[in-house]
C-alpha positions as CSV (number, residue, x, y, z in Angstrom):
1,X,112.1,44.2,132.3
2,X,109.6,41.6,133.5
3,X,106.1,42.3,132.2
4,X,107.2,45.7,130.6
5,X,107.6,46.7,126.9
6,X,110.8,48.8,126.4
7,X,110.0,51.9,123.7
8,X,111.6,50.1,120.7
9,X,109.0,47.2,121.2
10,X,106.0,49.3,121.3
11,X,107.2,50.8,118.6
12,X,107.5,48.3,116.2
13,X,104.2,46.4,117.5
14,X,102.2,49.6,116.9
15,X,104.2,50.5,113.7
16,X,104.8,54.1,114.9
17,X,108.2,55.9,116.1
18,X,110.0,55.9,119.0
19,X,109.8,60.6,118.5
20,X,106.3,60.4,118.1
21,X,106.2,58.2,121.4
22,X,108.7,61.1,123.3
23,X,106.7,63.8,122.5
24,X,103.2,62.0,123.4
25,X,105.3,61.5,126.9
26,X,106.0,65.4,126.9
27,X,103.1,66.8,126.1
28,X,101.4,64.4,129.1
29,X,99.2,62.2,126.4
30,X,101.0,58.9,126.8
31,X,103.1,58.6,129.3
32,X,105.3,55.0,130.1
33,X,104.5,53.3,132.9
34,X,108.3,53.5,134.3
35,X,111.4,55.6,133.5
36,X,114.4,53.9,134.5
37,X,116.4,56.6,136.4
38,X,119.9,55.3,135.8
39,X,119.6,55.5,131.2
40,X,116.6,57.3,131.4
41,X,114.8,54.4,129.3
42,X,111.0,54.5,129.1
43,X,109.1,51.1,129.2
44,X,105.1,49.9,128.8
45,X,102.4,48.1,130.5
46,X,100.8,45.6,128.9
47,X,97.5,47.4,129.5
48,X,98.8,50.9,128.2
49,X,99.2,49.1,124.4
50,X,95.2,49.3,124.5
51,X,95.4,52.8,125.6
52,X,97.8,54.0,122.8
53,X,95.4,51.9,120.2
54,X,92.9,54.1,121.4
55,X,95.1,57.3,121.1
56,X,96.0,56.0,117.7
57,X,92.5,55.1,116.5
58,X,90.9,58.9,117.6
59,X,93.7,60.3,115.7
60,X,93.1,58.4,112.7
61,X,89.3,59.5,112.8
62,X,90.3,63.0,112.9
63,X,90.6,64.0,116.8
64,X,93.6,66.6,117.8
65,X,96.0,66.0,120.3
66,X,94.3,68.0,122.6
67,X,91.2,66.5,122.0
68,X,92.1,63.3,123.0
69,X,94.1,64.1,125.6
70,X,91.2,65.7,127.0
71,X,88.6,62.6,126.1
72,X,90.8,60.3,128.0
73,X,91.0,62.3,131.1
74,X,87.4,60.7,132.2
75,X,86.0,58.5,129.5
76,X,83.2,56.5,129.1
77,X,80.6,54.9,126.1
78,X,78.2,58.4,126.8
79,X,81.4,60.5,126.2
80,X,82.7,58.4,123.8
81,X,79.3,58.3,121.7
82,X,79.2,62.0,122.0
83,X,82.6,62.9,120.6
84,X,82.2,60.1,117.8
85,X,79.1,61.8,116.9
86,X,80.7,65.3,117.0
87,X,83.4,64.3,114.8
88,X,80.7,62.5,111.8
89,X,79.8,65.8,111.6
90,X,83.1,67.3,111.2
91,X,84.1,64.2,108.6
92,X,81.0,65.2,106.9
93,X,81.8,69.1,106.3
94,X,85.4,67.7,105.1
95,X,84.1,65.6,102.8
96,X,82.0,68.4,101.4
97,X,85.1,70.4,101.2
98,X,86.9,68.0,99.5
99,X,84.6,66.9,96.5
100,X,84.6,71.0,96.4
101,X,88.2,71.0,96.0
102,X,88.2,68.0,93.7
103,X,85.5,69.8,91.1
104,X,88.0,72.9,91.1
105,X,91.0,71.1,90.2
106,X,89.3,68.8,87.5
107,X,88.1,72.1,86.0
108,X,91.2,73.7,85.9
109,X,92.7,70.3,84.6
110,X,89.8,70.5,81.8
111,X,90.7,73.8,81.3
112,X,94.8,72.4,81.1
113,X,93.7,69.9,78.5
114,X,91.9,72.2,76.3
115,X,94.4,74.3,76.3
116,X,96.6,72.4,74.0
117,X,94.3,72.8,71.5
118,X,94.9,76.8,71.2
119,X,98.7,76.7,71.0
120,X,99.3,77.3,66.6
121,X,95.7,78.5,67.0
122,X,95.8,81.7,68.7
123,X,94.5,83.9,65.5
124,X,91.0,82.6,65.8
125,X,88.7,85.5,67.4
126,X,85.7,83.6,68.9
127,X,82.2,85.2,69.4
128,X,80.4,83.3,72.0
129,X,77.5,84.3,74.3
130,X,78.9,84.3,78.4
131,X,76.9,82.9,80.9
132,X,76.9,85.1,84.4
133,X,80.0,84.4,86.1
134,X,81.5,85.8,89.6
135,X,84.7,87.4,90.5
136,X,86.3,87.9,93.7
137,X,88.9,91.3,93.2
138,X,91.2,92.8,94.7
139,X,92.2,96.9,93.3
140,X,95.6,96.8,91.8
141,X,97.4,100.0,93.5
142,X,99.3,102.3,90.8
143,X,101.9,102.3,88.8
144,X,99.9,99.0,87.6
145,X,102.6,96.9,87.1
146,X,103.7,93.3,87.2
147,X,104.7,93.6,90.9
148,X,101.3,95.1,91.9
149,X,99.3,92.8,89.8
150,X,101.1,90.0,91.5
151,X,100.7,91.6,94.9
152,X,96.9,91.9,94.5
153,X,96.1,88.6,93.4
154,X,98.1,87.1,96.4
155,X,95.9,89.0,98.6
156,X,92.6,87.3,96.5
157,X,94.3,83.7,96.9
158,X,95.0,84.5,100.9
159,X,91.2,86.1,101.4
160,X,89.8,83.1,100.0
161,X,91.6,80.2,101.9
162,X,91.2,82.5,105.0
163,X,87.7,82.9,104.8
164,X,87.1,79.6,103.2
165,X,85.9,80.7,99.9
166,X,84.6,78.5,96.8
167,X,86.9,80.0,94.0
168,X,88.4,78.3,91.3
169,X,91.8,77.9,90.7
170,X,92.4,80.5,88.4
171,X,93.2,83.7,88.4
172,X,92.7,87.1,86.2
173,X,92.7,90.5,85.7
174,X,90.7,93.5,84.3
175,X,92.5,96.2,82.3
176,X,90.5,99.3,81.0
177,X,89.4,99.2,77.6
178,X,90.9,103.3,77.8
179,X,94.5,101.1,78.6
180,X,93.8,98.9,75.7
181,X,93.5,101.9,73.3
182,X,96.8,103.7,74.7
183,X,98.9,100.7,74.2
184,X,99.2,99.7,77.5
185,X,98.2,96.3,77.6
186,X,99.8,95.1,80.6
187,X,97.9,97.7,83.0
188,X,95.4,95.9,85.3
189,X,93.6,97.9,87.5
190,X,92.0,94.8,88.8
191,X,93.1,91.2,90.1
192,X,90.5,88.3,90.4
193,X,89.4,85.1,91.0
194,X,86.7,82.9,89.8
195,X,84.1,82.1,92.1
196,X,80.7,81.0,92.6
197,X,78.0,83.4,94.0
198,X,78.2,83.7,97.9
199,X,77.4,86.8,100.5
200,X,80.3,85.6,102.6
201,X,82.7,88.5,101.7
202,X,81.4,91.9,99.7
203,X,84.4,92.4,97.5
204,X,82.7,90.0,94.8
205,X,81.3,91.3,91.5
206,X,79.1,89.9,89.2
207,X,79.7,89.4,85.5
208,X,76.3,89.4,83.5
209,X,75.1,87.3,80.8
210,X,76.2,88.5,77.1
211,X,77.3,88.5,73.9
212,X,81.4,88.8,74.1
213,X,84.3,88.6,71.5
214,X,87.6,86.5,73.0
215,X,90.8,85.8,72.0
216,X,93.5,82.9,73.2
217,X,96.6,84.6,73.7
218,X,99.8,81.6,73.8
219,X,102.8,82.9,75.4
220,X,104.8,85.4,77.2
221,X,102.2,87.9,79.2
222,X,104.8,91.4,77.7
223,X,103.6,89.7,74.2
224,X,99.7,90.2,75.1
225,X,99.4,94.0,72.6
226,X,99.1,91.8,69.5
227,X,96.7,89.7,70.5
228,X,94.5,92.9,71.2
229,X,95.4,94.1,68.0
230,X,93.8,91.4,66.8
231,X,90.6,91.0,68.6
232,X,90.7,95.2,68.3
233,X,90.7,94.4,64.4
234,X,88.0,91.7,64.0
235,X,85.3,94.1,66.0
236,X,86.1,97.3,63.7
237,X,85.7,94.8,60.7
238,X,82.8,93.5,61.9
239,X,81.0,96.3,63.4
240,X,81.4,95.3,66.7
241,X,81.3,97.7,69.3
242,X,83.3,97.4,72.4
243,X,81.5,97.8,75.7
244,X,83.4,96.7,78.7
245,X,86.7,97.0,79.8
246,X,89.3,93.8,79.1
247,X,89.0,90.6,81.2
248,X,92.2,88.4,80.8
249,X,91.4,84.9,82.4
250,X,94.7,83.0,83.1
251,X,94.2,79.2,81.4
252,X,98.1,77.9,81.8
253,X,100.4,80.1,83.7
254,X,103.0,80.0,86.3
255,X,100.5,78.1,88.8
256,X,101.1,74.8,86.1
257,X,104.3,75.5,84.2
258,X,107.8,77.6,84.5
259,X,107.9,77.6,80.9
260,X,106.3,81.5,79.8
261,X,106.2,79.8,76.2
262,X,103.0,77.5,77.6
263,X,101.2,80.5,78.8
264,X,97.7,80.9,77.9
265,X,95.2,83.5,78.4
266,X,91.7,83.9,77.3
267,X,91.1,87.6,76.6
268,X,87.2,88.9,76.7
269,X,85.5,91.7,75.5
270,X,81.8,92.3,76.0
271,X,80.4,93.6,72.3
272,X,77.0,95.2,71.1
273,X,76.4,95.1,67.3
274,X,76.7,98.1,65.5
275,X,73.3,99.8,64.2
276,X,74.2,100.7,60.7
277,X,72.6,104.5,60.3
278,X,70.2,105.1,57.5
């Protein structure tokens, strides 16, 4: 038609597709200027391919559907200047959120790389003084088993991208050091997360400063007893005396590979020297 651009054409001039165009016409964004009522066929204005630049543009900034529907109900440079304001403000907070995001996931792939290292390597019992460090937890509900363990650290993962919380990618566990000493190494009564300190939800705990004995377990998580054994060993031989219950931090696991045989986790122990008696 004379004057008019059928919905192919203003689809390839605006490089976008001919669905996208339907549903703007459903939802009463972008509507064509006539609807042949024999085929149904939509076709364009010449002044509505400025419109749907503007439509485009907003939505390329950031703006909902809804938002710019509602913009271009009665627009003007005040209203325009106001929303373009409004949404440098909400770029802002999503760039804050994503250089967040981006120092999580080069930690965990720092933590990825040095993980290489402890595979052939996973006898060595490190003593190492902890900096403070914050968990979010979840309680694992009895028998304590995989399934629970699993459960609970789901809920930490949900709590956290529901409430918008800056954990790390990682995840954890605490298992009783009274557990440890019956053998049942697999036991968590606790699921966590990394995080750093915030008051924005109360099921966070604080790890304090000290001295601590750890372990790099590599494979299998059934396999974890003998690298307790281990670590259990090197504090009786070295009169080291056990004061906190087991924290297992997750290094490689299922989040980064299928294979169990990659598995790494760091296992820590808070210790207190032994005073020799007289």
């Amino acid at each position: 038609m004379e004057n008019l651009f059928s919905i192919g054409e203003v689809s390839k001039y605006q490089n976008i597709s001919k669905q996208t165009l339907i549903y703007y016409d459903k939802i009463g964004l972008f509507r064509p200027a006539y609807v042949d009522p024999q085929n149904g066929y939509r076709y364009y204005s010449a002044g509505q391919i400025d419109y749907l630049d503007t439509i485009l543009i907003m939505k390329k900034i950031g703006f909902s559907l809804n938002e710019i529907k509602s913009h271009m109900q009665h627009y003007n440079i005040d209203s325009s200047l106001i929303a373009l304001r409004k949404q440098v403000t909400v770029i802002e907070r999503k760039i804050e959120e994503l250089r967040l995001i981006r120092s999580r996931v080069l930690h965990r792939c720092e933590q990825m790389e040095a993980s290489k290292a402890y595979r052939g390597n996973d006898d060595a019992v490190i003593v190492e003084d902890m900096d403070v460090q914050y968990i979010l937890f979840q309680d694992v509900k009895e028998p304590y088993t995989l399934k629970e363990i699993s459960i609970a650290t789901k809920k930490c993962f949900a709590d956290s991208f529901q409430k918008q919380l800056p954990i790390f990618f990682q995840s954890g566990v605490v298992v009783p050091f009274q557990h440890i000493k019956e053998g049942r190494y697999t036991e968590a009564v606790t699921a966590f997360l990394p995080i750093e300190k915030t008051s924005r939800t109360p099921n966070i705990k604080r790890l304090p400063a000290g001295k601590c004995v750890s372990i790099y377990h590599v494979g299998d998580y059934l396999s974890i007893g003998c690298s307790y054994q281990k670590l259990l060993n090197y504090c009786e031989e070295n009169s080291l005396k056990i004061s906190s219950d087991a924290y297992e931090f997750c290094i490689n696991d299922y989040i980064t590979s299928h294979d169990e045989n990659e598995y790494v986790t760091k296992i820590i122990f808070y210790v207190e020297s032994e005073i020799s008696s007289v």
